[in-house]
C-alpha positions as CSV (number, residue, x, y, z in Angstrom):
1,X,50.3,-29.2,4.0
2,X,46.7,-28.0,5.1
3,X,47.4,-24.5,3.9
4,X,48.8,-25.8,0.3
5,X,45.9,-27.9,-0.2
6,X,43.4,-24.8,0.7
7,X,45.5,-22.3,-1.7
8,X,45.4,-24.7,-4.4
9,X,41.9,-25.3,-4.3
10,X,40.4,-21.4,-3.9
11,X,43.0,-21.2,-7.3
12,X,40.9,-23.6,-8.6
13,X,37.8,-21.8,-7.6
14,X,39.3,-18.5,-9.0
15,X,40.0,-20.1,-12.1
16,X,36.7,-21.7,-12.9
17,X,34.4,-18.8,-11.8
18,X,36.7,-17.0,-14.0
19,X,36.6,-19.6,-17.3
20,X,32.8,-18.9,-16.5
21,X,33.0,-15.4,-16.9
22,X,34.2,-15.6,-20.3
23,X,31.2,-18.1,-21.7
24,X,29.0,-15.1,-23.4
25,X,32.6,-13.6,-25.4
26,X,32.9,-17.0,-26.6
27,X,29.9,-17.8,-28.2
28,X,30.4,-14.1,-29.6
29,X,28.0,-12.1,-27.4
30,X,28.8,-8.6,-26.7
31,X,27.7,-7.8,-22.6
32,X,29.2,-5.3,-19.8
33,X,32.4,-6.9,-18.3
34,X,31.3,-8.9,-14.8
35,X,33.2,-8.5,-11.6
36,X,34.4,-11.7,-9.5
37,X,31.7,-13.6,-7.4
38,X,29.3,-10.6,-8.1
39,X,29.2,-10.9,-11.7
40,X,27.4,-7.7,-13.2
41,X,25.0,-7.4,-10.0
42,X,27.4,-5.9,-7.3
43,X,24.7,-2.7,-6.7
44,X,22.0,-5.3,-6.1
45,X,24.0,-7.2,-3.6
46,X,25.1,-3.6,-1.4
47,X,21.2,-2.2,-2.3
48,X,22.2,0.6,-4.5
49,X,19.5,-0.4,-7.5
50,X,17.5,-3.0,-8.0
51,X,18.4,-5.9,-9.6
52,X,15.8,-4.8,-12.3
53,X,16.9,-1.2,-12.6
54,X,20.2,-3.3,-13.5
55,X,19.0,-5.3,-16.3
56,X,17.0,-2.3,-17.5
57,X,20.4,0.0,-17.8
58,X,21.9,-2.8,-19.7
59,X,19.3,-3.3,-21.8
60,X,20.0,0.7,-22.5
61,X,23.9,0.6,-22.9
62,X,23.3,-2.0,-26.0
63,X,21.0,0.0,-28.5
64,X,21.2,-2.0,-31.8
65,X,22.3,-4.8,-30.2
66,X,19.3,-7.8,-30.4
67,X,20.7,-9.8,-26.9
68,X,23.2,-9.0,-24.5
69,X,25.1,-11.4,-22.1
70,X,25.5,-10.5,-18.3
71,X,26.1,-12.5,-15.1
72,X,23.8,-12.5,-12.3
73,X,27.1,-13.7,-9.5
74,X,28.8,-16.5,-11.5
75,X,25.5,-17.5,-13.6
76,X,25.1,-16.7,-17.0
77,X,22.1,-14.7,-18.7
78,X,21.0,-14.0,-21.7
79,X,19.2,-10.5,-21.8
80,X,16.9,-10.7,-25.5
81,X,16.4,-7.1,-27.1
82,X,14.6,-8.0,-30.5
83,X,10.9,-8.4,-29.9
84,X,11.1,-11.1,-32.6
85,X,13.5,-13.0,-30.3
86,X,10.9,-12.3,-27.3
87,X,8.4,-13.6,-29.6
88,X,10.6,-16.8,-30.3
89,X,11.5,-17.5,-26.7
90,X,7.6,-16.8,-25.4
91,X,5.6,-17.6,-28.3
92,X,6.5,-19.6,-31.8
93,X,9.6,-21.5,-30.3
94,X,8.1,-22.0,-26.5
95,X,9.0,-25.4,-26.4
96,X,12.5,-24.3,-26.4
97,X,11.6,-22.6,-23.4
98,X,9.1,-24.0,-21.3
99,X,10.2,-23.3,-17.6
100,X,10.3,-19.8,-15.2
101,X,13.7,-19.4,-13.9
102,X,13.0,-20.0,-10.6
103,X,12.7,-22.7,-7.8
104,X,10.8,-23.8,-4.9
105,X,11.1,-27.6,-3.7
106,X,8.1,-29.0,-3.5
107,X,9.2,-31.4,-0.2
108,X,10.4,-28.2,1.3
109,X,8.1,-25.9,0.7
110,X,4.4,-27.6,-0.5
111,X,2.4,-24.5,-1.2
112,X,5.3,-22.4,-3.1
113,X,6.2,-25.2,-4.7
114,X,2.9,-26.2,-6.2
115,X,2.4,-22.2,-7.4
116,X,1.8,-22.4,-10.9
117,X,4.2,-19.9,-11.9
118,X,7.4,-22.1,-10.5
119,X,5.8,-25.3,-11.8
120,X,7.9,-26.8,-14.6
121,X,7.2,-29.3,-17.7
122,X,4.5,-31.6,-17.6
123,X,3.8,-31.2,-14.5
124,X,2.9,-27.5,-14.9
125,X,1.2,-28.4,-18.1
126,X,-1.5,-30.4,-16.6
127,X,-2.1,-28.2,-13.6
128,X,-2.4,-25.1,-15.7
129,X,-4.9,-26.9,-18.1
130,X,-7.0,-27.7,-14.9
131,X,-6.7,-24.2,-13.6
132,X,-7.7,-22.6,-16.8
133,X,-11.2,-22.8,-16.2
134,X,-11.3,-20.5,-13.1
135,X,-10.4,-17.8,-14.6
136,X,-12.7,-17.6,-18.1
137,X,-15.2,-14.8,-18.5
138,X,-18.2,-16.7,-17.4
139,X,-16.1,-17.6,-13.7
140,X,-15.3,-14.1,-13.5
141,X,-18.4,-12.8,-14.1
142,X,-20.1,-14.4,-11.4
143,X,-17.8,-12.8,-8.9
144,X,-18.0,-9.6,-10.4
145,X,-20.8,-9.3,-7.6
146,X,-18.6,-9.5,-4.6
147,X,-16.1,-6.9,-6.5
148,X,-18.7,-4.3,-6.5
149,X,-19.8,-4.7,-3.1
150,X,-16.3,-4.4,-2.2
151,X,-15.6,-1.8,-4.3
152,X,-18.7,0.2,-2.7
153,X,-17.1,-0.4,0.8
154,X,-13.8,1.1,-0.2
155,X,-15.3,4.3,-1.1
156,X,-17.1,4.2,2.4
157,X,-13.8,3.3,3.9
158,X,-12.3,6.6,2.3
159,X,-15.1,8.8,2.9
160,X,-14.7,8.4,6.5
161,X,-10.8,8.4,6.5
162,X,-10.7,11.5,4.9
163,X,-13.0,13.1,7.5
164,X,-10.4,12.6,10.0
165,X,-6.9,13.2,8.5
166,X,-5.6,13.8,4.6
167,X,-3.8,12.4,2.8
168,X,-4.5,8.7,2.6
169,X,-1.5,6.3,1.3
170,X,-2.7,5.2,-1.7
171,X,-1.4,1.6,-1.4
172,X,-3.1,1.0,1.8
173,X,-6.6,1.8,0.5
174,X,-6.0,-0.7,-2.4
175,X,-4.4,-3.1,-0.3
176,X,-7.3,-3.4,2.3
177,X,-9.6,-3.6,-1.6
178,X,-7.4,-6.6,-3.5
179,X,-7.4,-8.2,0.0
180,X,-11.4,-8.2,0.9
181,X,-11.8,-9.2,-2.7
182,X,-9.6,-12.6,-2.3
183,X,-10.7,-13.1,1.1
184,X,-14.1,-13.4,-0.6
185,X,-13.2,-14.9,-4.0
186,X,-10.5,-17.2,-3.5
187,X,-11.5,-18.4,0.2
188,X,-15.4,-17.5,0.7
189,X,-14.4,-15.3,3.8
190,X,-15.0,-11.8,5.1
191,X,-11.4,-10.1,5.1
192,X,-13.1,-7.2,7.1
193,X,-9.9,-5.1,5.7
194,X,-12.2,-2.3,5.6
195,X,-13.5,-3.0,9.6
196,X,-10.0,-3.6,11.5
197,X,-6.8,-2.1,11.3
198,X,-5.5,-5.3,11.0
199,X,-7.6,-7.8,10.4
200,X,-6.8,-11.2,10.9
201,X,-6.5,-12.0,7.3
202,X,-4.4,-9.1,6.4
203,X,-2.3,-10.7,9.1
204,X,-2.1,-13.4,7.2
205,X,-1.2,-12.0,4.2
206,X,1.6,-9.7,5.6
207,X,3.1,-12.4,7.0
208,X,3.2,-14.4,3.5
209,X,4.9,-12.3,1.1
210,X,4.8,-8.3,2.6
211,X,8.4,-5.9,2.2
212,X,7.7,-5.5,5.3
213,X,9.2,-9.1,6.6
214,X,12.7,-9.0,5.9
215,X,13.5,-12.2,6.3
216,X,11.1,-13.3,3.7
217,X,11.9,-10.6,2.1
218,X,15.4,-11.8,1.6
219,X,14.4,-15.0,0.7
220,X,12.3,-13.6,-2.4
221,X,14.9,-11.7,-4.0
222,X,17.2,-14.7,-3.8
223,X,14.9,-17.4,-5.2
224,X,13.8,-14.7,-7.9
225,X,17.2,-13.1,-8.7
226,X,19.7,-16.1,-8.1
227,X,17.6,-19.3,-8.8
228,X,21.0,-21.3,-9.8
229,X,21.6,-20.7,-6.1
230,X,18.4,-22.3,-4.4
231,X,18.9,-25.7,-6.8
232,X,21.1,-26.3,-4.1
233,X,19.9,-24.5,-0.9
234,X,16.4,-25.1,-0.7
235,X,14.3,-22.7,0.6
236,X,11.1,-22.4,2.2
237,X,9.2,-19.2,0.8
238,X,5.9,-19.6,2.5
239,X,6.3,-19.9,6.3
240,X,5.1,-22.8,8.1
241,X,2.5,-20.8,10.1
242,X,0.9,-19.4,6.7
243,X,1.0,-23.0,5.2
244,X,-0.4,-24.1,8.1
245,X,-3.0,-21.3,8.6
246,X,-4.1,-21.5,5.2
247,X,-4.2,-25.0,5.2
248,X,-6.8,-25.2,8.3
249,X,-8.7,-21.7,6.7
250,X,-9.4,-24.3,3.3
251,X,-10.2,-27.7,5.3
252,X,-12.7,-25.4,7.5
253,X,-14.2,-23.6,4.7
254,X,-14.7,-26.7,2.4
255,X,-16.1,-28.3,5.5
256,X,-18.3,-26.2,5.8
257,X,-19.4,-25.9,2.5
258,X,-20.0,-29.9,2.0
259,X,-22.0,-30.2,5.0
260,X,-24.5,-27.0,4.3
261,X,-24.7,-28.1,0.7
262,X,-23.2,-24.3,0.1
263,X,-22.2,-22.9,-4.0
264,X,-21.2,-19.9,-4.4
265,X,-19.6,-20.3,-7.9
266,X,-16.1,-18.9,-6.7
267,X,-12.4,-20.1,-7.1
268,X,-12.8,-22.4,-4.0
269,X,-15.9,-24.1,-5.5
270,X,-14.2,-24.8,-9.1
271,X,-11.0,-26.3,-7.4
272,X,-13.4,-28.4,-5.4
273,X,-14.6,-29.4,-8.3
274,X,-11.6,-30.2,-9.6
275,X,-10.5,-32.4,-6.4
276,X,-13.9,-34.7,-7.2
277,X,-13.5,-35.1,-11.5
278,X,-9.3,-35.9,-11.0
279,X,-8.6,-37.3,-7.9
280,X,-5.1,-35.5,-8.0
281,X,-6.1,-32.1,-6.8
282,X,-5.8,-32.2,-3.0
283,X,-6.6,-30.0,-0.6
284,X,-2.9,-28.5,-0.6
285,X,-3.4,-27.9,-4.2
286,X,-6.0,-26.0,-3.4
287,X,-4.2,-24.1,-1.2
288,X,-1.4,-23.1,-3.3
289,X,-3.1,-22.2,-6.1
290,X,-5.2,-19.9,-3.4
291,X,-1.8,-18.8,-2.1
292,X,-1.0,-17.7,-5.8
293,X,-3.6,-15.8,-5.4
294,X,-2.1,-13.5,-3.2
295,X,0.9,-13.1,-5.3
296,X,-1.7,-12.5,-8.5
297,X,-5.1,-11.0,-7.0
298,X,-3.8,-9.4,-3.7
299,X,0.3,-8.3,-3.8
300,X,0.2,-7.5,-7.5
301,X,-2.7,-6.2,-8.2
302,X,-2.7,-3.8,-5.3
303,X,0.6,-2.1,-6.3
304,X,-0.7,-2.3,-10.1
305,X,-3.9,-0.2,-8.8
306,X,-1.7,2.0,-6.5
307,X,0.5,3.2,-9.6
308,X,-2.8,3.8,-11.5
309,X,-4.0,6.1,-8.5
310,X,-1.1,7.7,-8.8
311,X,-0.9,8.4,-12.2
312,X,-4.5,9.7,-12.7
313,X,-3.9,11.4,-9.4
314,X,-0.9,13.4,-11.0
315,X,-2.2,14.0,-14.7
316,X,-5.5,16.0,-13.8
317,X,-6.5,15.5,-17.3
318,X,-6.7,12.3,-18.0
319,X,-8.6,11.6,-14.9
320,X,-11.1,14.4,-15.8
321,X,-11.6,12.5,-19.2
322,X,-11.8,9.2,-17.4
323,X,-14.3,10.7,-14.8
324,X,-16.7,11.9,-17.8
325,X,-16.3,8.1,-19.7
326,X,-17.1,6.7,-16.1
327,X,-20.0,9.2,-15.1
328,X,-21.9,9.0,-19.1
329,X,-21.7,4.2,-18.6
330,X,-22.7,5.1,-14.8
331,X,-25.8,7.1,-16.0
332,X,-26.3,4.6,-19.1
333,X,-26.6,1.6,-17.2
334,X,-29.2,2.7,-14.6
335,X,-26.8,4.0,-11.6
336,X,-24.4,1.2,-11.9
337,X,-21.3,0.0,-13.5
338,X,-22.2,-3.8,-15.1
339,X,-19.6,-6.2,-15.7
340,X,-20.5,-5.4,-19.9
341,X,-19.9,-1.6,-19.1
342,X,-16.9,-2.3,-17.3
343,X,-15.3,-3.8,-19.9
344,X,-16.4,-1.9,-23.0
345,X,-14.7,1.8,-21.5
346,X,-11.9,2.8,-24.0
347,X,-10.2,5.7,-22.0
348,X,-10.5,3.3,-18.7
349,X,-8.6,0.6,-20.6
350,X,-6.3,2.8,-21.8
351,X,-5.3,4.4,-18.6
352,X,-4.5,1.3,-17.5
353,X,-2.9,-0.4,-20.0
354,X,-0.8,2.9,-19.9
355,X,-0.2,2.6,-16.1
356,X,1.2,-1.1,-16.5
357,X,3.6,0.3,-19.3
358,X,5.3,2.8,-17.1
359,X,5.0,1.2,-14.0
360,X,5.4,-2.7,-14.8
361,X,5.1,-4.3,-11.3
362,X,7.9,-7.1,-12.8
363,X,10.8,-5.8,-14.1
364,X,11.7,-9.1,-15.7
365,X,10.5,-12.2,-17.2
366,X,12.9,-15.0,-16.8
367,X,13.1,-18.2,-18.7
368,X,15.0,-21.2,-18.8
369,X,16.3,-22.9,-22.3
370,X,14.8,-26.3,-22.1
371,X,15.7,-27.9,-25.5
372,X,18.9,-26.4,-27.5
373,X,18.6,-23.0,-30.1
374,X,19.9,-21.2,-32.8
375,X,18.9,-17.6,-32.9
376,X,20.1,-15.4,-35.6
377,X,18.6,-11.4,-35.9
378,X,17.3,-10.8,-38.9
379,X,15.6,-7.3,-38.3
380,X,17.8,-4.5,-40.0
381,X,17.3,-2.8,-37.0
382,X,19.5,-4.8,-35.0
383,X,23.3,-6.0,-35.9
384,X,23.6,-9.5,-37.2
385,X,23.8,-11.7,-34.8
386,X,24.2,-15.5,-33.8
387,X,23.8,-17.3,-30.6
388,X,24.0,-20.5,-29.7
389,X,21.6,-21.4,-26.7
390,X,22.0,-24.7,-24.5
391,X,19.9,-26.3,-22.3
392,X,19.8,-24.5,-18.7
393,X,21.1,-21.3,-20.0
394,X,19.1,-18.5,-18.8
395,X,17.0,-15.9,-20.6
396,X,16.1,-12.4,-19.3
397,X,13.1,-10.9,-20.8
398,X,13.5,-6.7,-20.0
399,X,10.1,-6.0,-19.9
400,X,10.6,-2.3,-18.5
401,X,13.4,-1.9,-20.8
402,X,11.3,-2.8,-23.7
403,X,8.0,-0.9,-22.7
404,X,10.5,2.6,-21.5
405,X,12.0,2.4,-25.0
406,X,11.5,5.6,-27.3
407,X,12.0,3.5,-30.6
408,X,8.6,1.5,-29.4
409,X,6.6,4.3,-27.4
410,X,7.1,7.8,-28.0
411,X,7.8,10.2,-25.3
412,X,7.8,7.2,-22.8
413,X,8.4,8.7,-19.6
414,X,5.0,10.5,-20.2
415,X,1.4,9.1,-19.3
416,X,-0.4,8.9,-22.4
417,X,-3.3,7.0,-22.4
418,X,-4.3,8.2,-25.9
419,X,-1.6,5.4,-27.3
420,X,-3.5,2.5,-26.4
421,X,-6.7,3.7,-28.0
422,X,-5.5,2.3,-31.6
423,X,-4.0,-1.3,-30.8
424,X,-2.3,-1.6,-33.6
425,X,0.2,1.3,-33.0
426,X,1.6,-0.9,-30.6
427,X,4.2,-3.2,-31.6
428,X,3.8,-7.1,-30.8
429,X,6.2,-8.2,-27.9
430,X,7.1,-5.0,-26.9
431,X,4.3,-4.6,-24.1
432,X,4.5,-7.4,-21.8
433,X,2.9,-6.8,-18.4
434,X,1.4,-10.0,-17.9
435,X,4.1,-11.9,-20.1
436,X,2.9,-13.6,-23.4
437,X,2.6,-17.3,-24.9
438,X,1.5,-20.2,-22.9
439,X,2.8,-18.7,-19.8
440,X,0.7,-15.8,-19.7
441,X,-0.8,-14.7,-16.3
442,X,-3.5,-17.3,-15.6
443,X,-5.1,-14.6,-13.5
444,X,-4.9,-11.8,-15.8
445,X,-8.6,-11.6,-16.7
446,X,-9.4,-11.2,-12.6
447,X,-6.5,-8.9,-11.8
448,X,-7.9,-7.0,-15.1
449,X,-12.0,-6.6,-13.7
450,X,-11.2,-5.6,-10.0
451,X,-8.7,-3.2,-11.0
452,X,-11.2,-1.1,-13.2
453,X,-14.1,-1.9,-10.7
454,X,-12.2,0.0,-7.9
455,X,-10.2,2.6,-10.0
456,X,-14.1,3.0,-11.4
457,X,-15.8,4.0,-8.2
458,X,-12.7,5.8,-7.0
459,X,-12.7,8.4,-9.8
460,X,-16.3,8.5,-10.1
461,X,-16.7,9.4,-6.6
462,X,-13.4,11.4,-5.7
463,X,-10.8,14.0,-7.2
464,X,-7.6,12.8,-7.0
465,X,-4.2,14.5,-6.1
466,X,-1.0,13.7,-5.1
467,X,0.2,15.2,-1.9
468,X,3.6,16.7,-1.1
469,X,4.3,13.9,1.0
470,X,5.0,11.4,-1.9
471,X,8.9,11.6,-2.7
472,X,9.3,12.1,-6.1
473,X,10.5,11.0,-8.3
474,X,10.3,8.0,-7.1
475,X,12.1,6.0,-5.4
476,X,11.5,1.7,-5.0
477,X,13.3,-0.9,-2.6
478,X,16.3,-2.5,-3.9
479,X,15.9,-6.0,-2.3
480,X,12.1,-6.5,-3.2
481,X,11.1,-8.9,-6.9
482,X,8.1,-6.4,-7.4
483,X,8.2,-2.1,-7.5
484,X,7.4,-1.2,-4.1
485,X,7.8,2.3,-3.8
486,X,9.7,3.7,-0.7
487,X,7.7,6.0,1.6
488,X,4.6,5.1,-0.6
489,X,2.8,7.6,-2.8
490,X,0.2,9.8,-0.8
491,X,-2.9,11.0,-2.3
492,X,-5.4,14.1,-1.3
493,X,-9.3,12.1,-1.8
494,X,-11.8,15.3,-1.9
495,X,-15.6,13.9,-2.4
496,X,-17.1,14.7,-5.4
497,X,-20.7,15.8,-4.2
């Protein structure tokens, strides 16, 4: 009896998840044909690509075609190809699609859950209007002091480094920077990256989000590649000793700060401000949105600055022509790089603008359909096409497939700064490193300054190569959301005297 009962329902089971498979052909969609249970994401599950390099060949496979359907397992995406659908979904139609496609309970996990990035409708609304003024010019500015001081001490840090042994890994030197400049931004603390091996603050951010930590590790690449999955398991993304660590690192610090009568004009003292005017912004809102900032200011921009090394570092050049821009606004502005000169170098800008083309730290965008659409393609370019969107179908935004495309940037596997010196021979919603619309990257305007503030001193003060050592090309873990490049990319620092 028991064994009819259990055939008849894995039947069932096979005949659902297989129904399912079919709910892209129906609605007319041409996609690659999904397998059972894995869908079209088998090589992600057994770590032979990553689940970006997936979407990316997919987004190959179907030139001409403006969206493709696929199957993440048993769940449904939408990948969009036209950059007027891109536009649709991020910009002119956004209340259409309002939410991330991703979750993190808020009862389960506090801090991840209150990350602006996974909040969803009103909710996120109002926290990201509160947020907004941390991050404007003015707010930046006045921390532009503590990035130069760090900056300063990385150069120190690799002067002495390279006296004992060459080469340095690239990623470690701009770790130890992005980290010293949040532990000073976002918490009003020394990160003494620079000081200690392993400071106790870099200990606290290895533990939050490193490739290093498997198990967290793991834990990322399911909430951010099957999200349909964790609205029933719930899962705890930061780990109770970083919640609690950064929790007592915040209470101590604010502390502190109330009973010296201390401003220092930095993220911590605007939130604070925040907590007084509303009444709603705790103490643990604080502390997520300062735990964003290790996803934001320290994990991202780090490996953002890292593939900038390297591709200066490896296109002799461009670095030589970035070196002179950097050396005549040094010389200009009495022995010093301003927060003005910083921002008004061309060729700096374009080498990184450039960088975050080729090596997008996000594969991906993904969005969530929050009020029923009609898309039809319109563009000649692209066949004519309908779809149908409901509400919870998901939407895949290929932001590598779009910015490695030869129709959008010519000779794309090349690093040509030169292309971003004319804006307007780049094509709207095909460059999307820190996303578009409302949901842009809050902290894009920070990451921006202390990327260009170290990559400044760097260049100005060393000659970069790359060493044999890096494996190219190269090669990046499968199981990790962002590019993180396996064996790391080694670079030769000699002093510029």
């Amino acid at each position: 009896m028991w064994l009819i009962v259990v055939v008849v329902v894995l039947t069932l089971l096979y005949y659902l998840i297989q129904r399912n498979y079919s709910y892209w052909s129906k609605k007319g969609v041409p996609g690659p044909k999904p397998k059972f249970l894995i869908g079209n994401f088998g090589d992600s599950f057994i770590g032979k690509r990553s689940s970006g390099e997936i979407v990316t060949d997919i987004y190959r496979e179907y030139e001409n075609y403006p969206f493709v359907g696929f199957y993440k397992a048993t769940t449904p995406n939408l990948l969009v190809r036209d950059p007027e659908f891109v536009k649709r979904v991020m910009v002119s139609d956004f209340k259409h699609f309002q939410n991330n496609d991703i979750n993190v309970d808020k009862d389960s996990d506090p801090i991840g859950g209150r990350n602006p990035f996974v909040l969803r409708g009103v909710e996120w609304k109002n926290k990201r209007a509160q947020l907004t003024g941390c991050f404007t010019s003015g707010k930046i500015k006045a921390m532009y002091y503590f990035l130069e001081h760090t900056s300063k001490r990385m150069v120190k840090y690799v002067e002495d480094e390279i006296k004992i042994s060459e080469p340095l890994e690239a990623r470690e030197v701009c770790v130890r920077y992005t980290l010293d400049n949040i532990a000073v931004c976002a918490f009003g603390v020394d990160g003494k990256s620079f000081d200690e091996p392993f400071s106790e603050f870099r200990d606290l951010a290895e533990k939050f989000m490193s490739p290093a930590n498997l198990i967290n590790k793991l834990k990322l690449w399911l909430v951010f590649n099957f999200p349909a999955v964790t609205e029933y398991i719930k899962l705890k993304v930061v780990p109770h000793e970083v919640e609690s660590r950064l929790l007592e690192l915040i209470t101590k610090t604010l502390k502190y700060r109330r009973e010296n009568n201390i401003v220092r004009n930095d993220f911590l003292d605007v939130c604070t401000r925040l907590e007084t005017e509303s009444g709603r912004f705790t103490e643990i809102d604080i502390a997520a949105h300062g735990a964003s900032f290790f996803i934001d200011g320290y994990e991202t921009s780090s490996r953002v600055m890292n593939f900038l090394l390297f591709e200066l570092a490896a296109n002799p050049k461009a670095q030589q022509t970035l070196r002179e821009e950097l050396n005549e606004s040094f010389e200009k502005n009495g022995n010093t790089f301003t927060y003005e000169a910083l921002h008004d170098l061309p060729f700096l800008d374009a080498c990184l603008k450039e960088s975050m083309r080729k090596n997008s730290p996000m594969h991906n965008l993904s969005k969530v359909c929050t009020e029923d659409y009609t898309y039809t393609s319109t563009d000649p370019d692209f066949k004519n096409l309908t779809v149908q969107l409901k509400v919870g179908d998901r939407i895949a935004i290929p932001v590598i497939g779009l910015q490695m495309d030869s129709k959008y940037f010519d000779e794309p596997d090349n690093f040509v700064p030169e292309r971003f010196l004319n804006k307007d021979d780049i094509q709207r919603y095909t460059y999307l490193p820190f996303g578009e619309g409302p949901r842009i990257c809050l902290g894009q305007r920070f990451a921006v300054t202390q990327i260009k503030t170290g990559i400044a001193y760097l260049i100005k003060n060393f000659q970069c190569t790359v060493n044999s050592k890096t494996q190219l090309p190269l090669k990046f873990d499968p199981y990790f959301f962002m590019n993180d490049v396996v064996g790391g990319i080694w670079i030769d620092f000699k002093k510029i005297m």
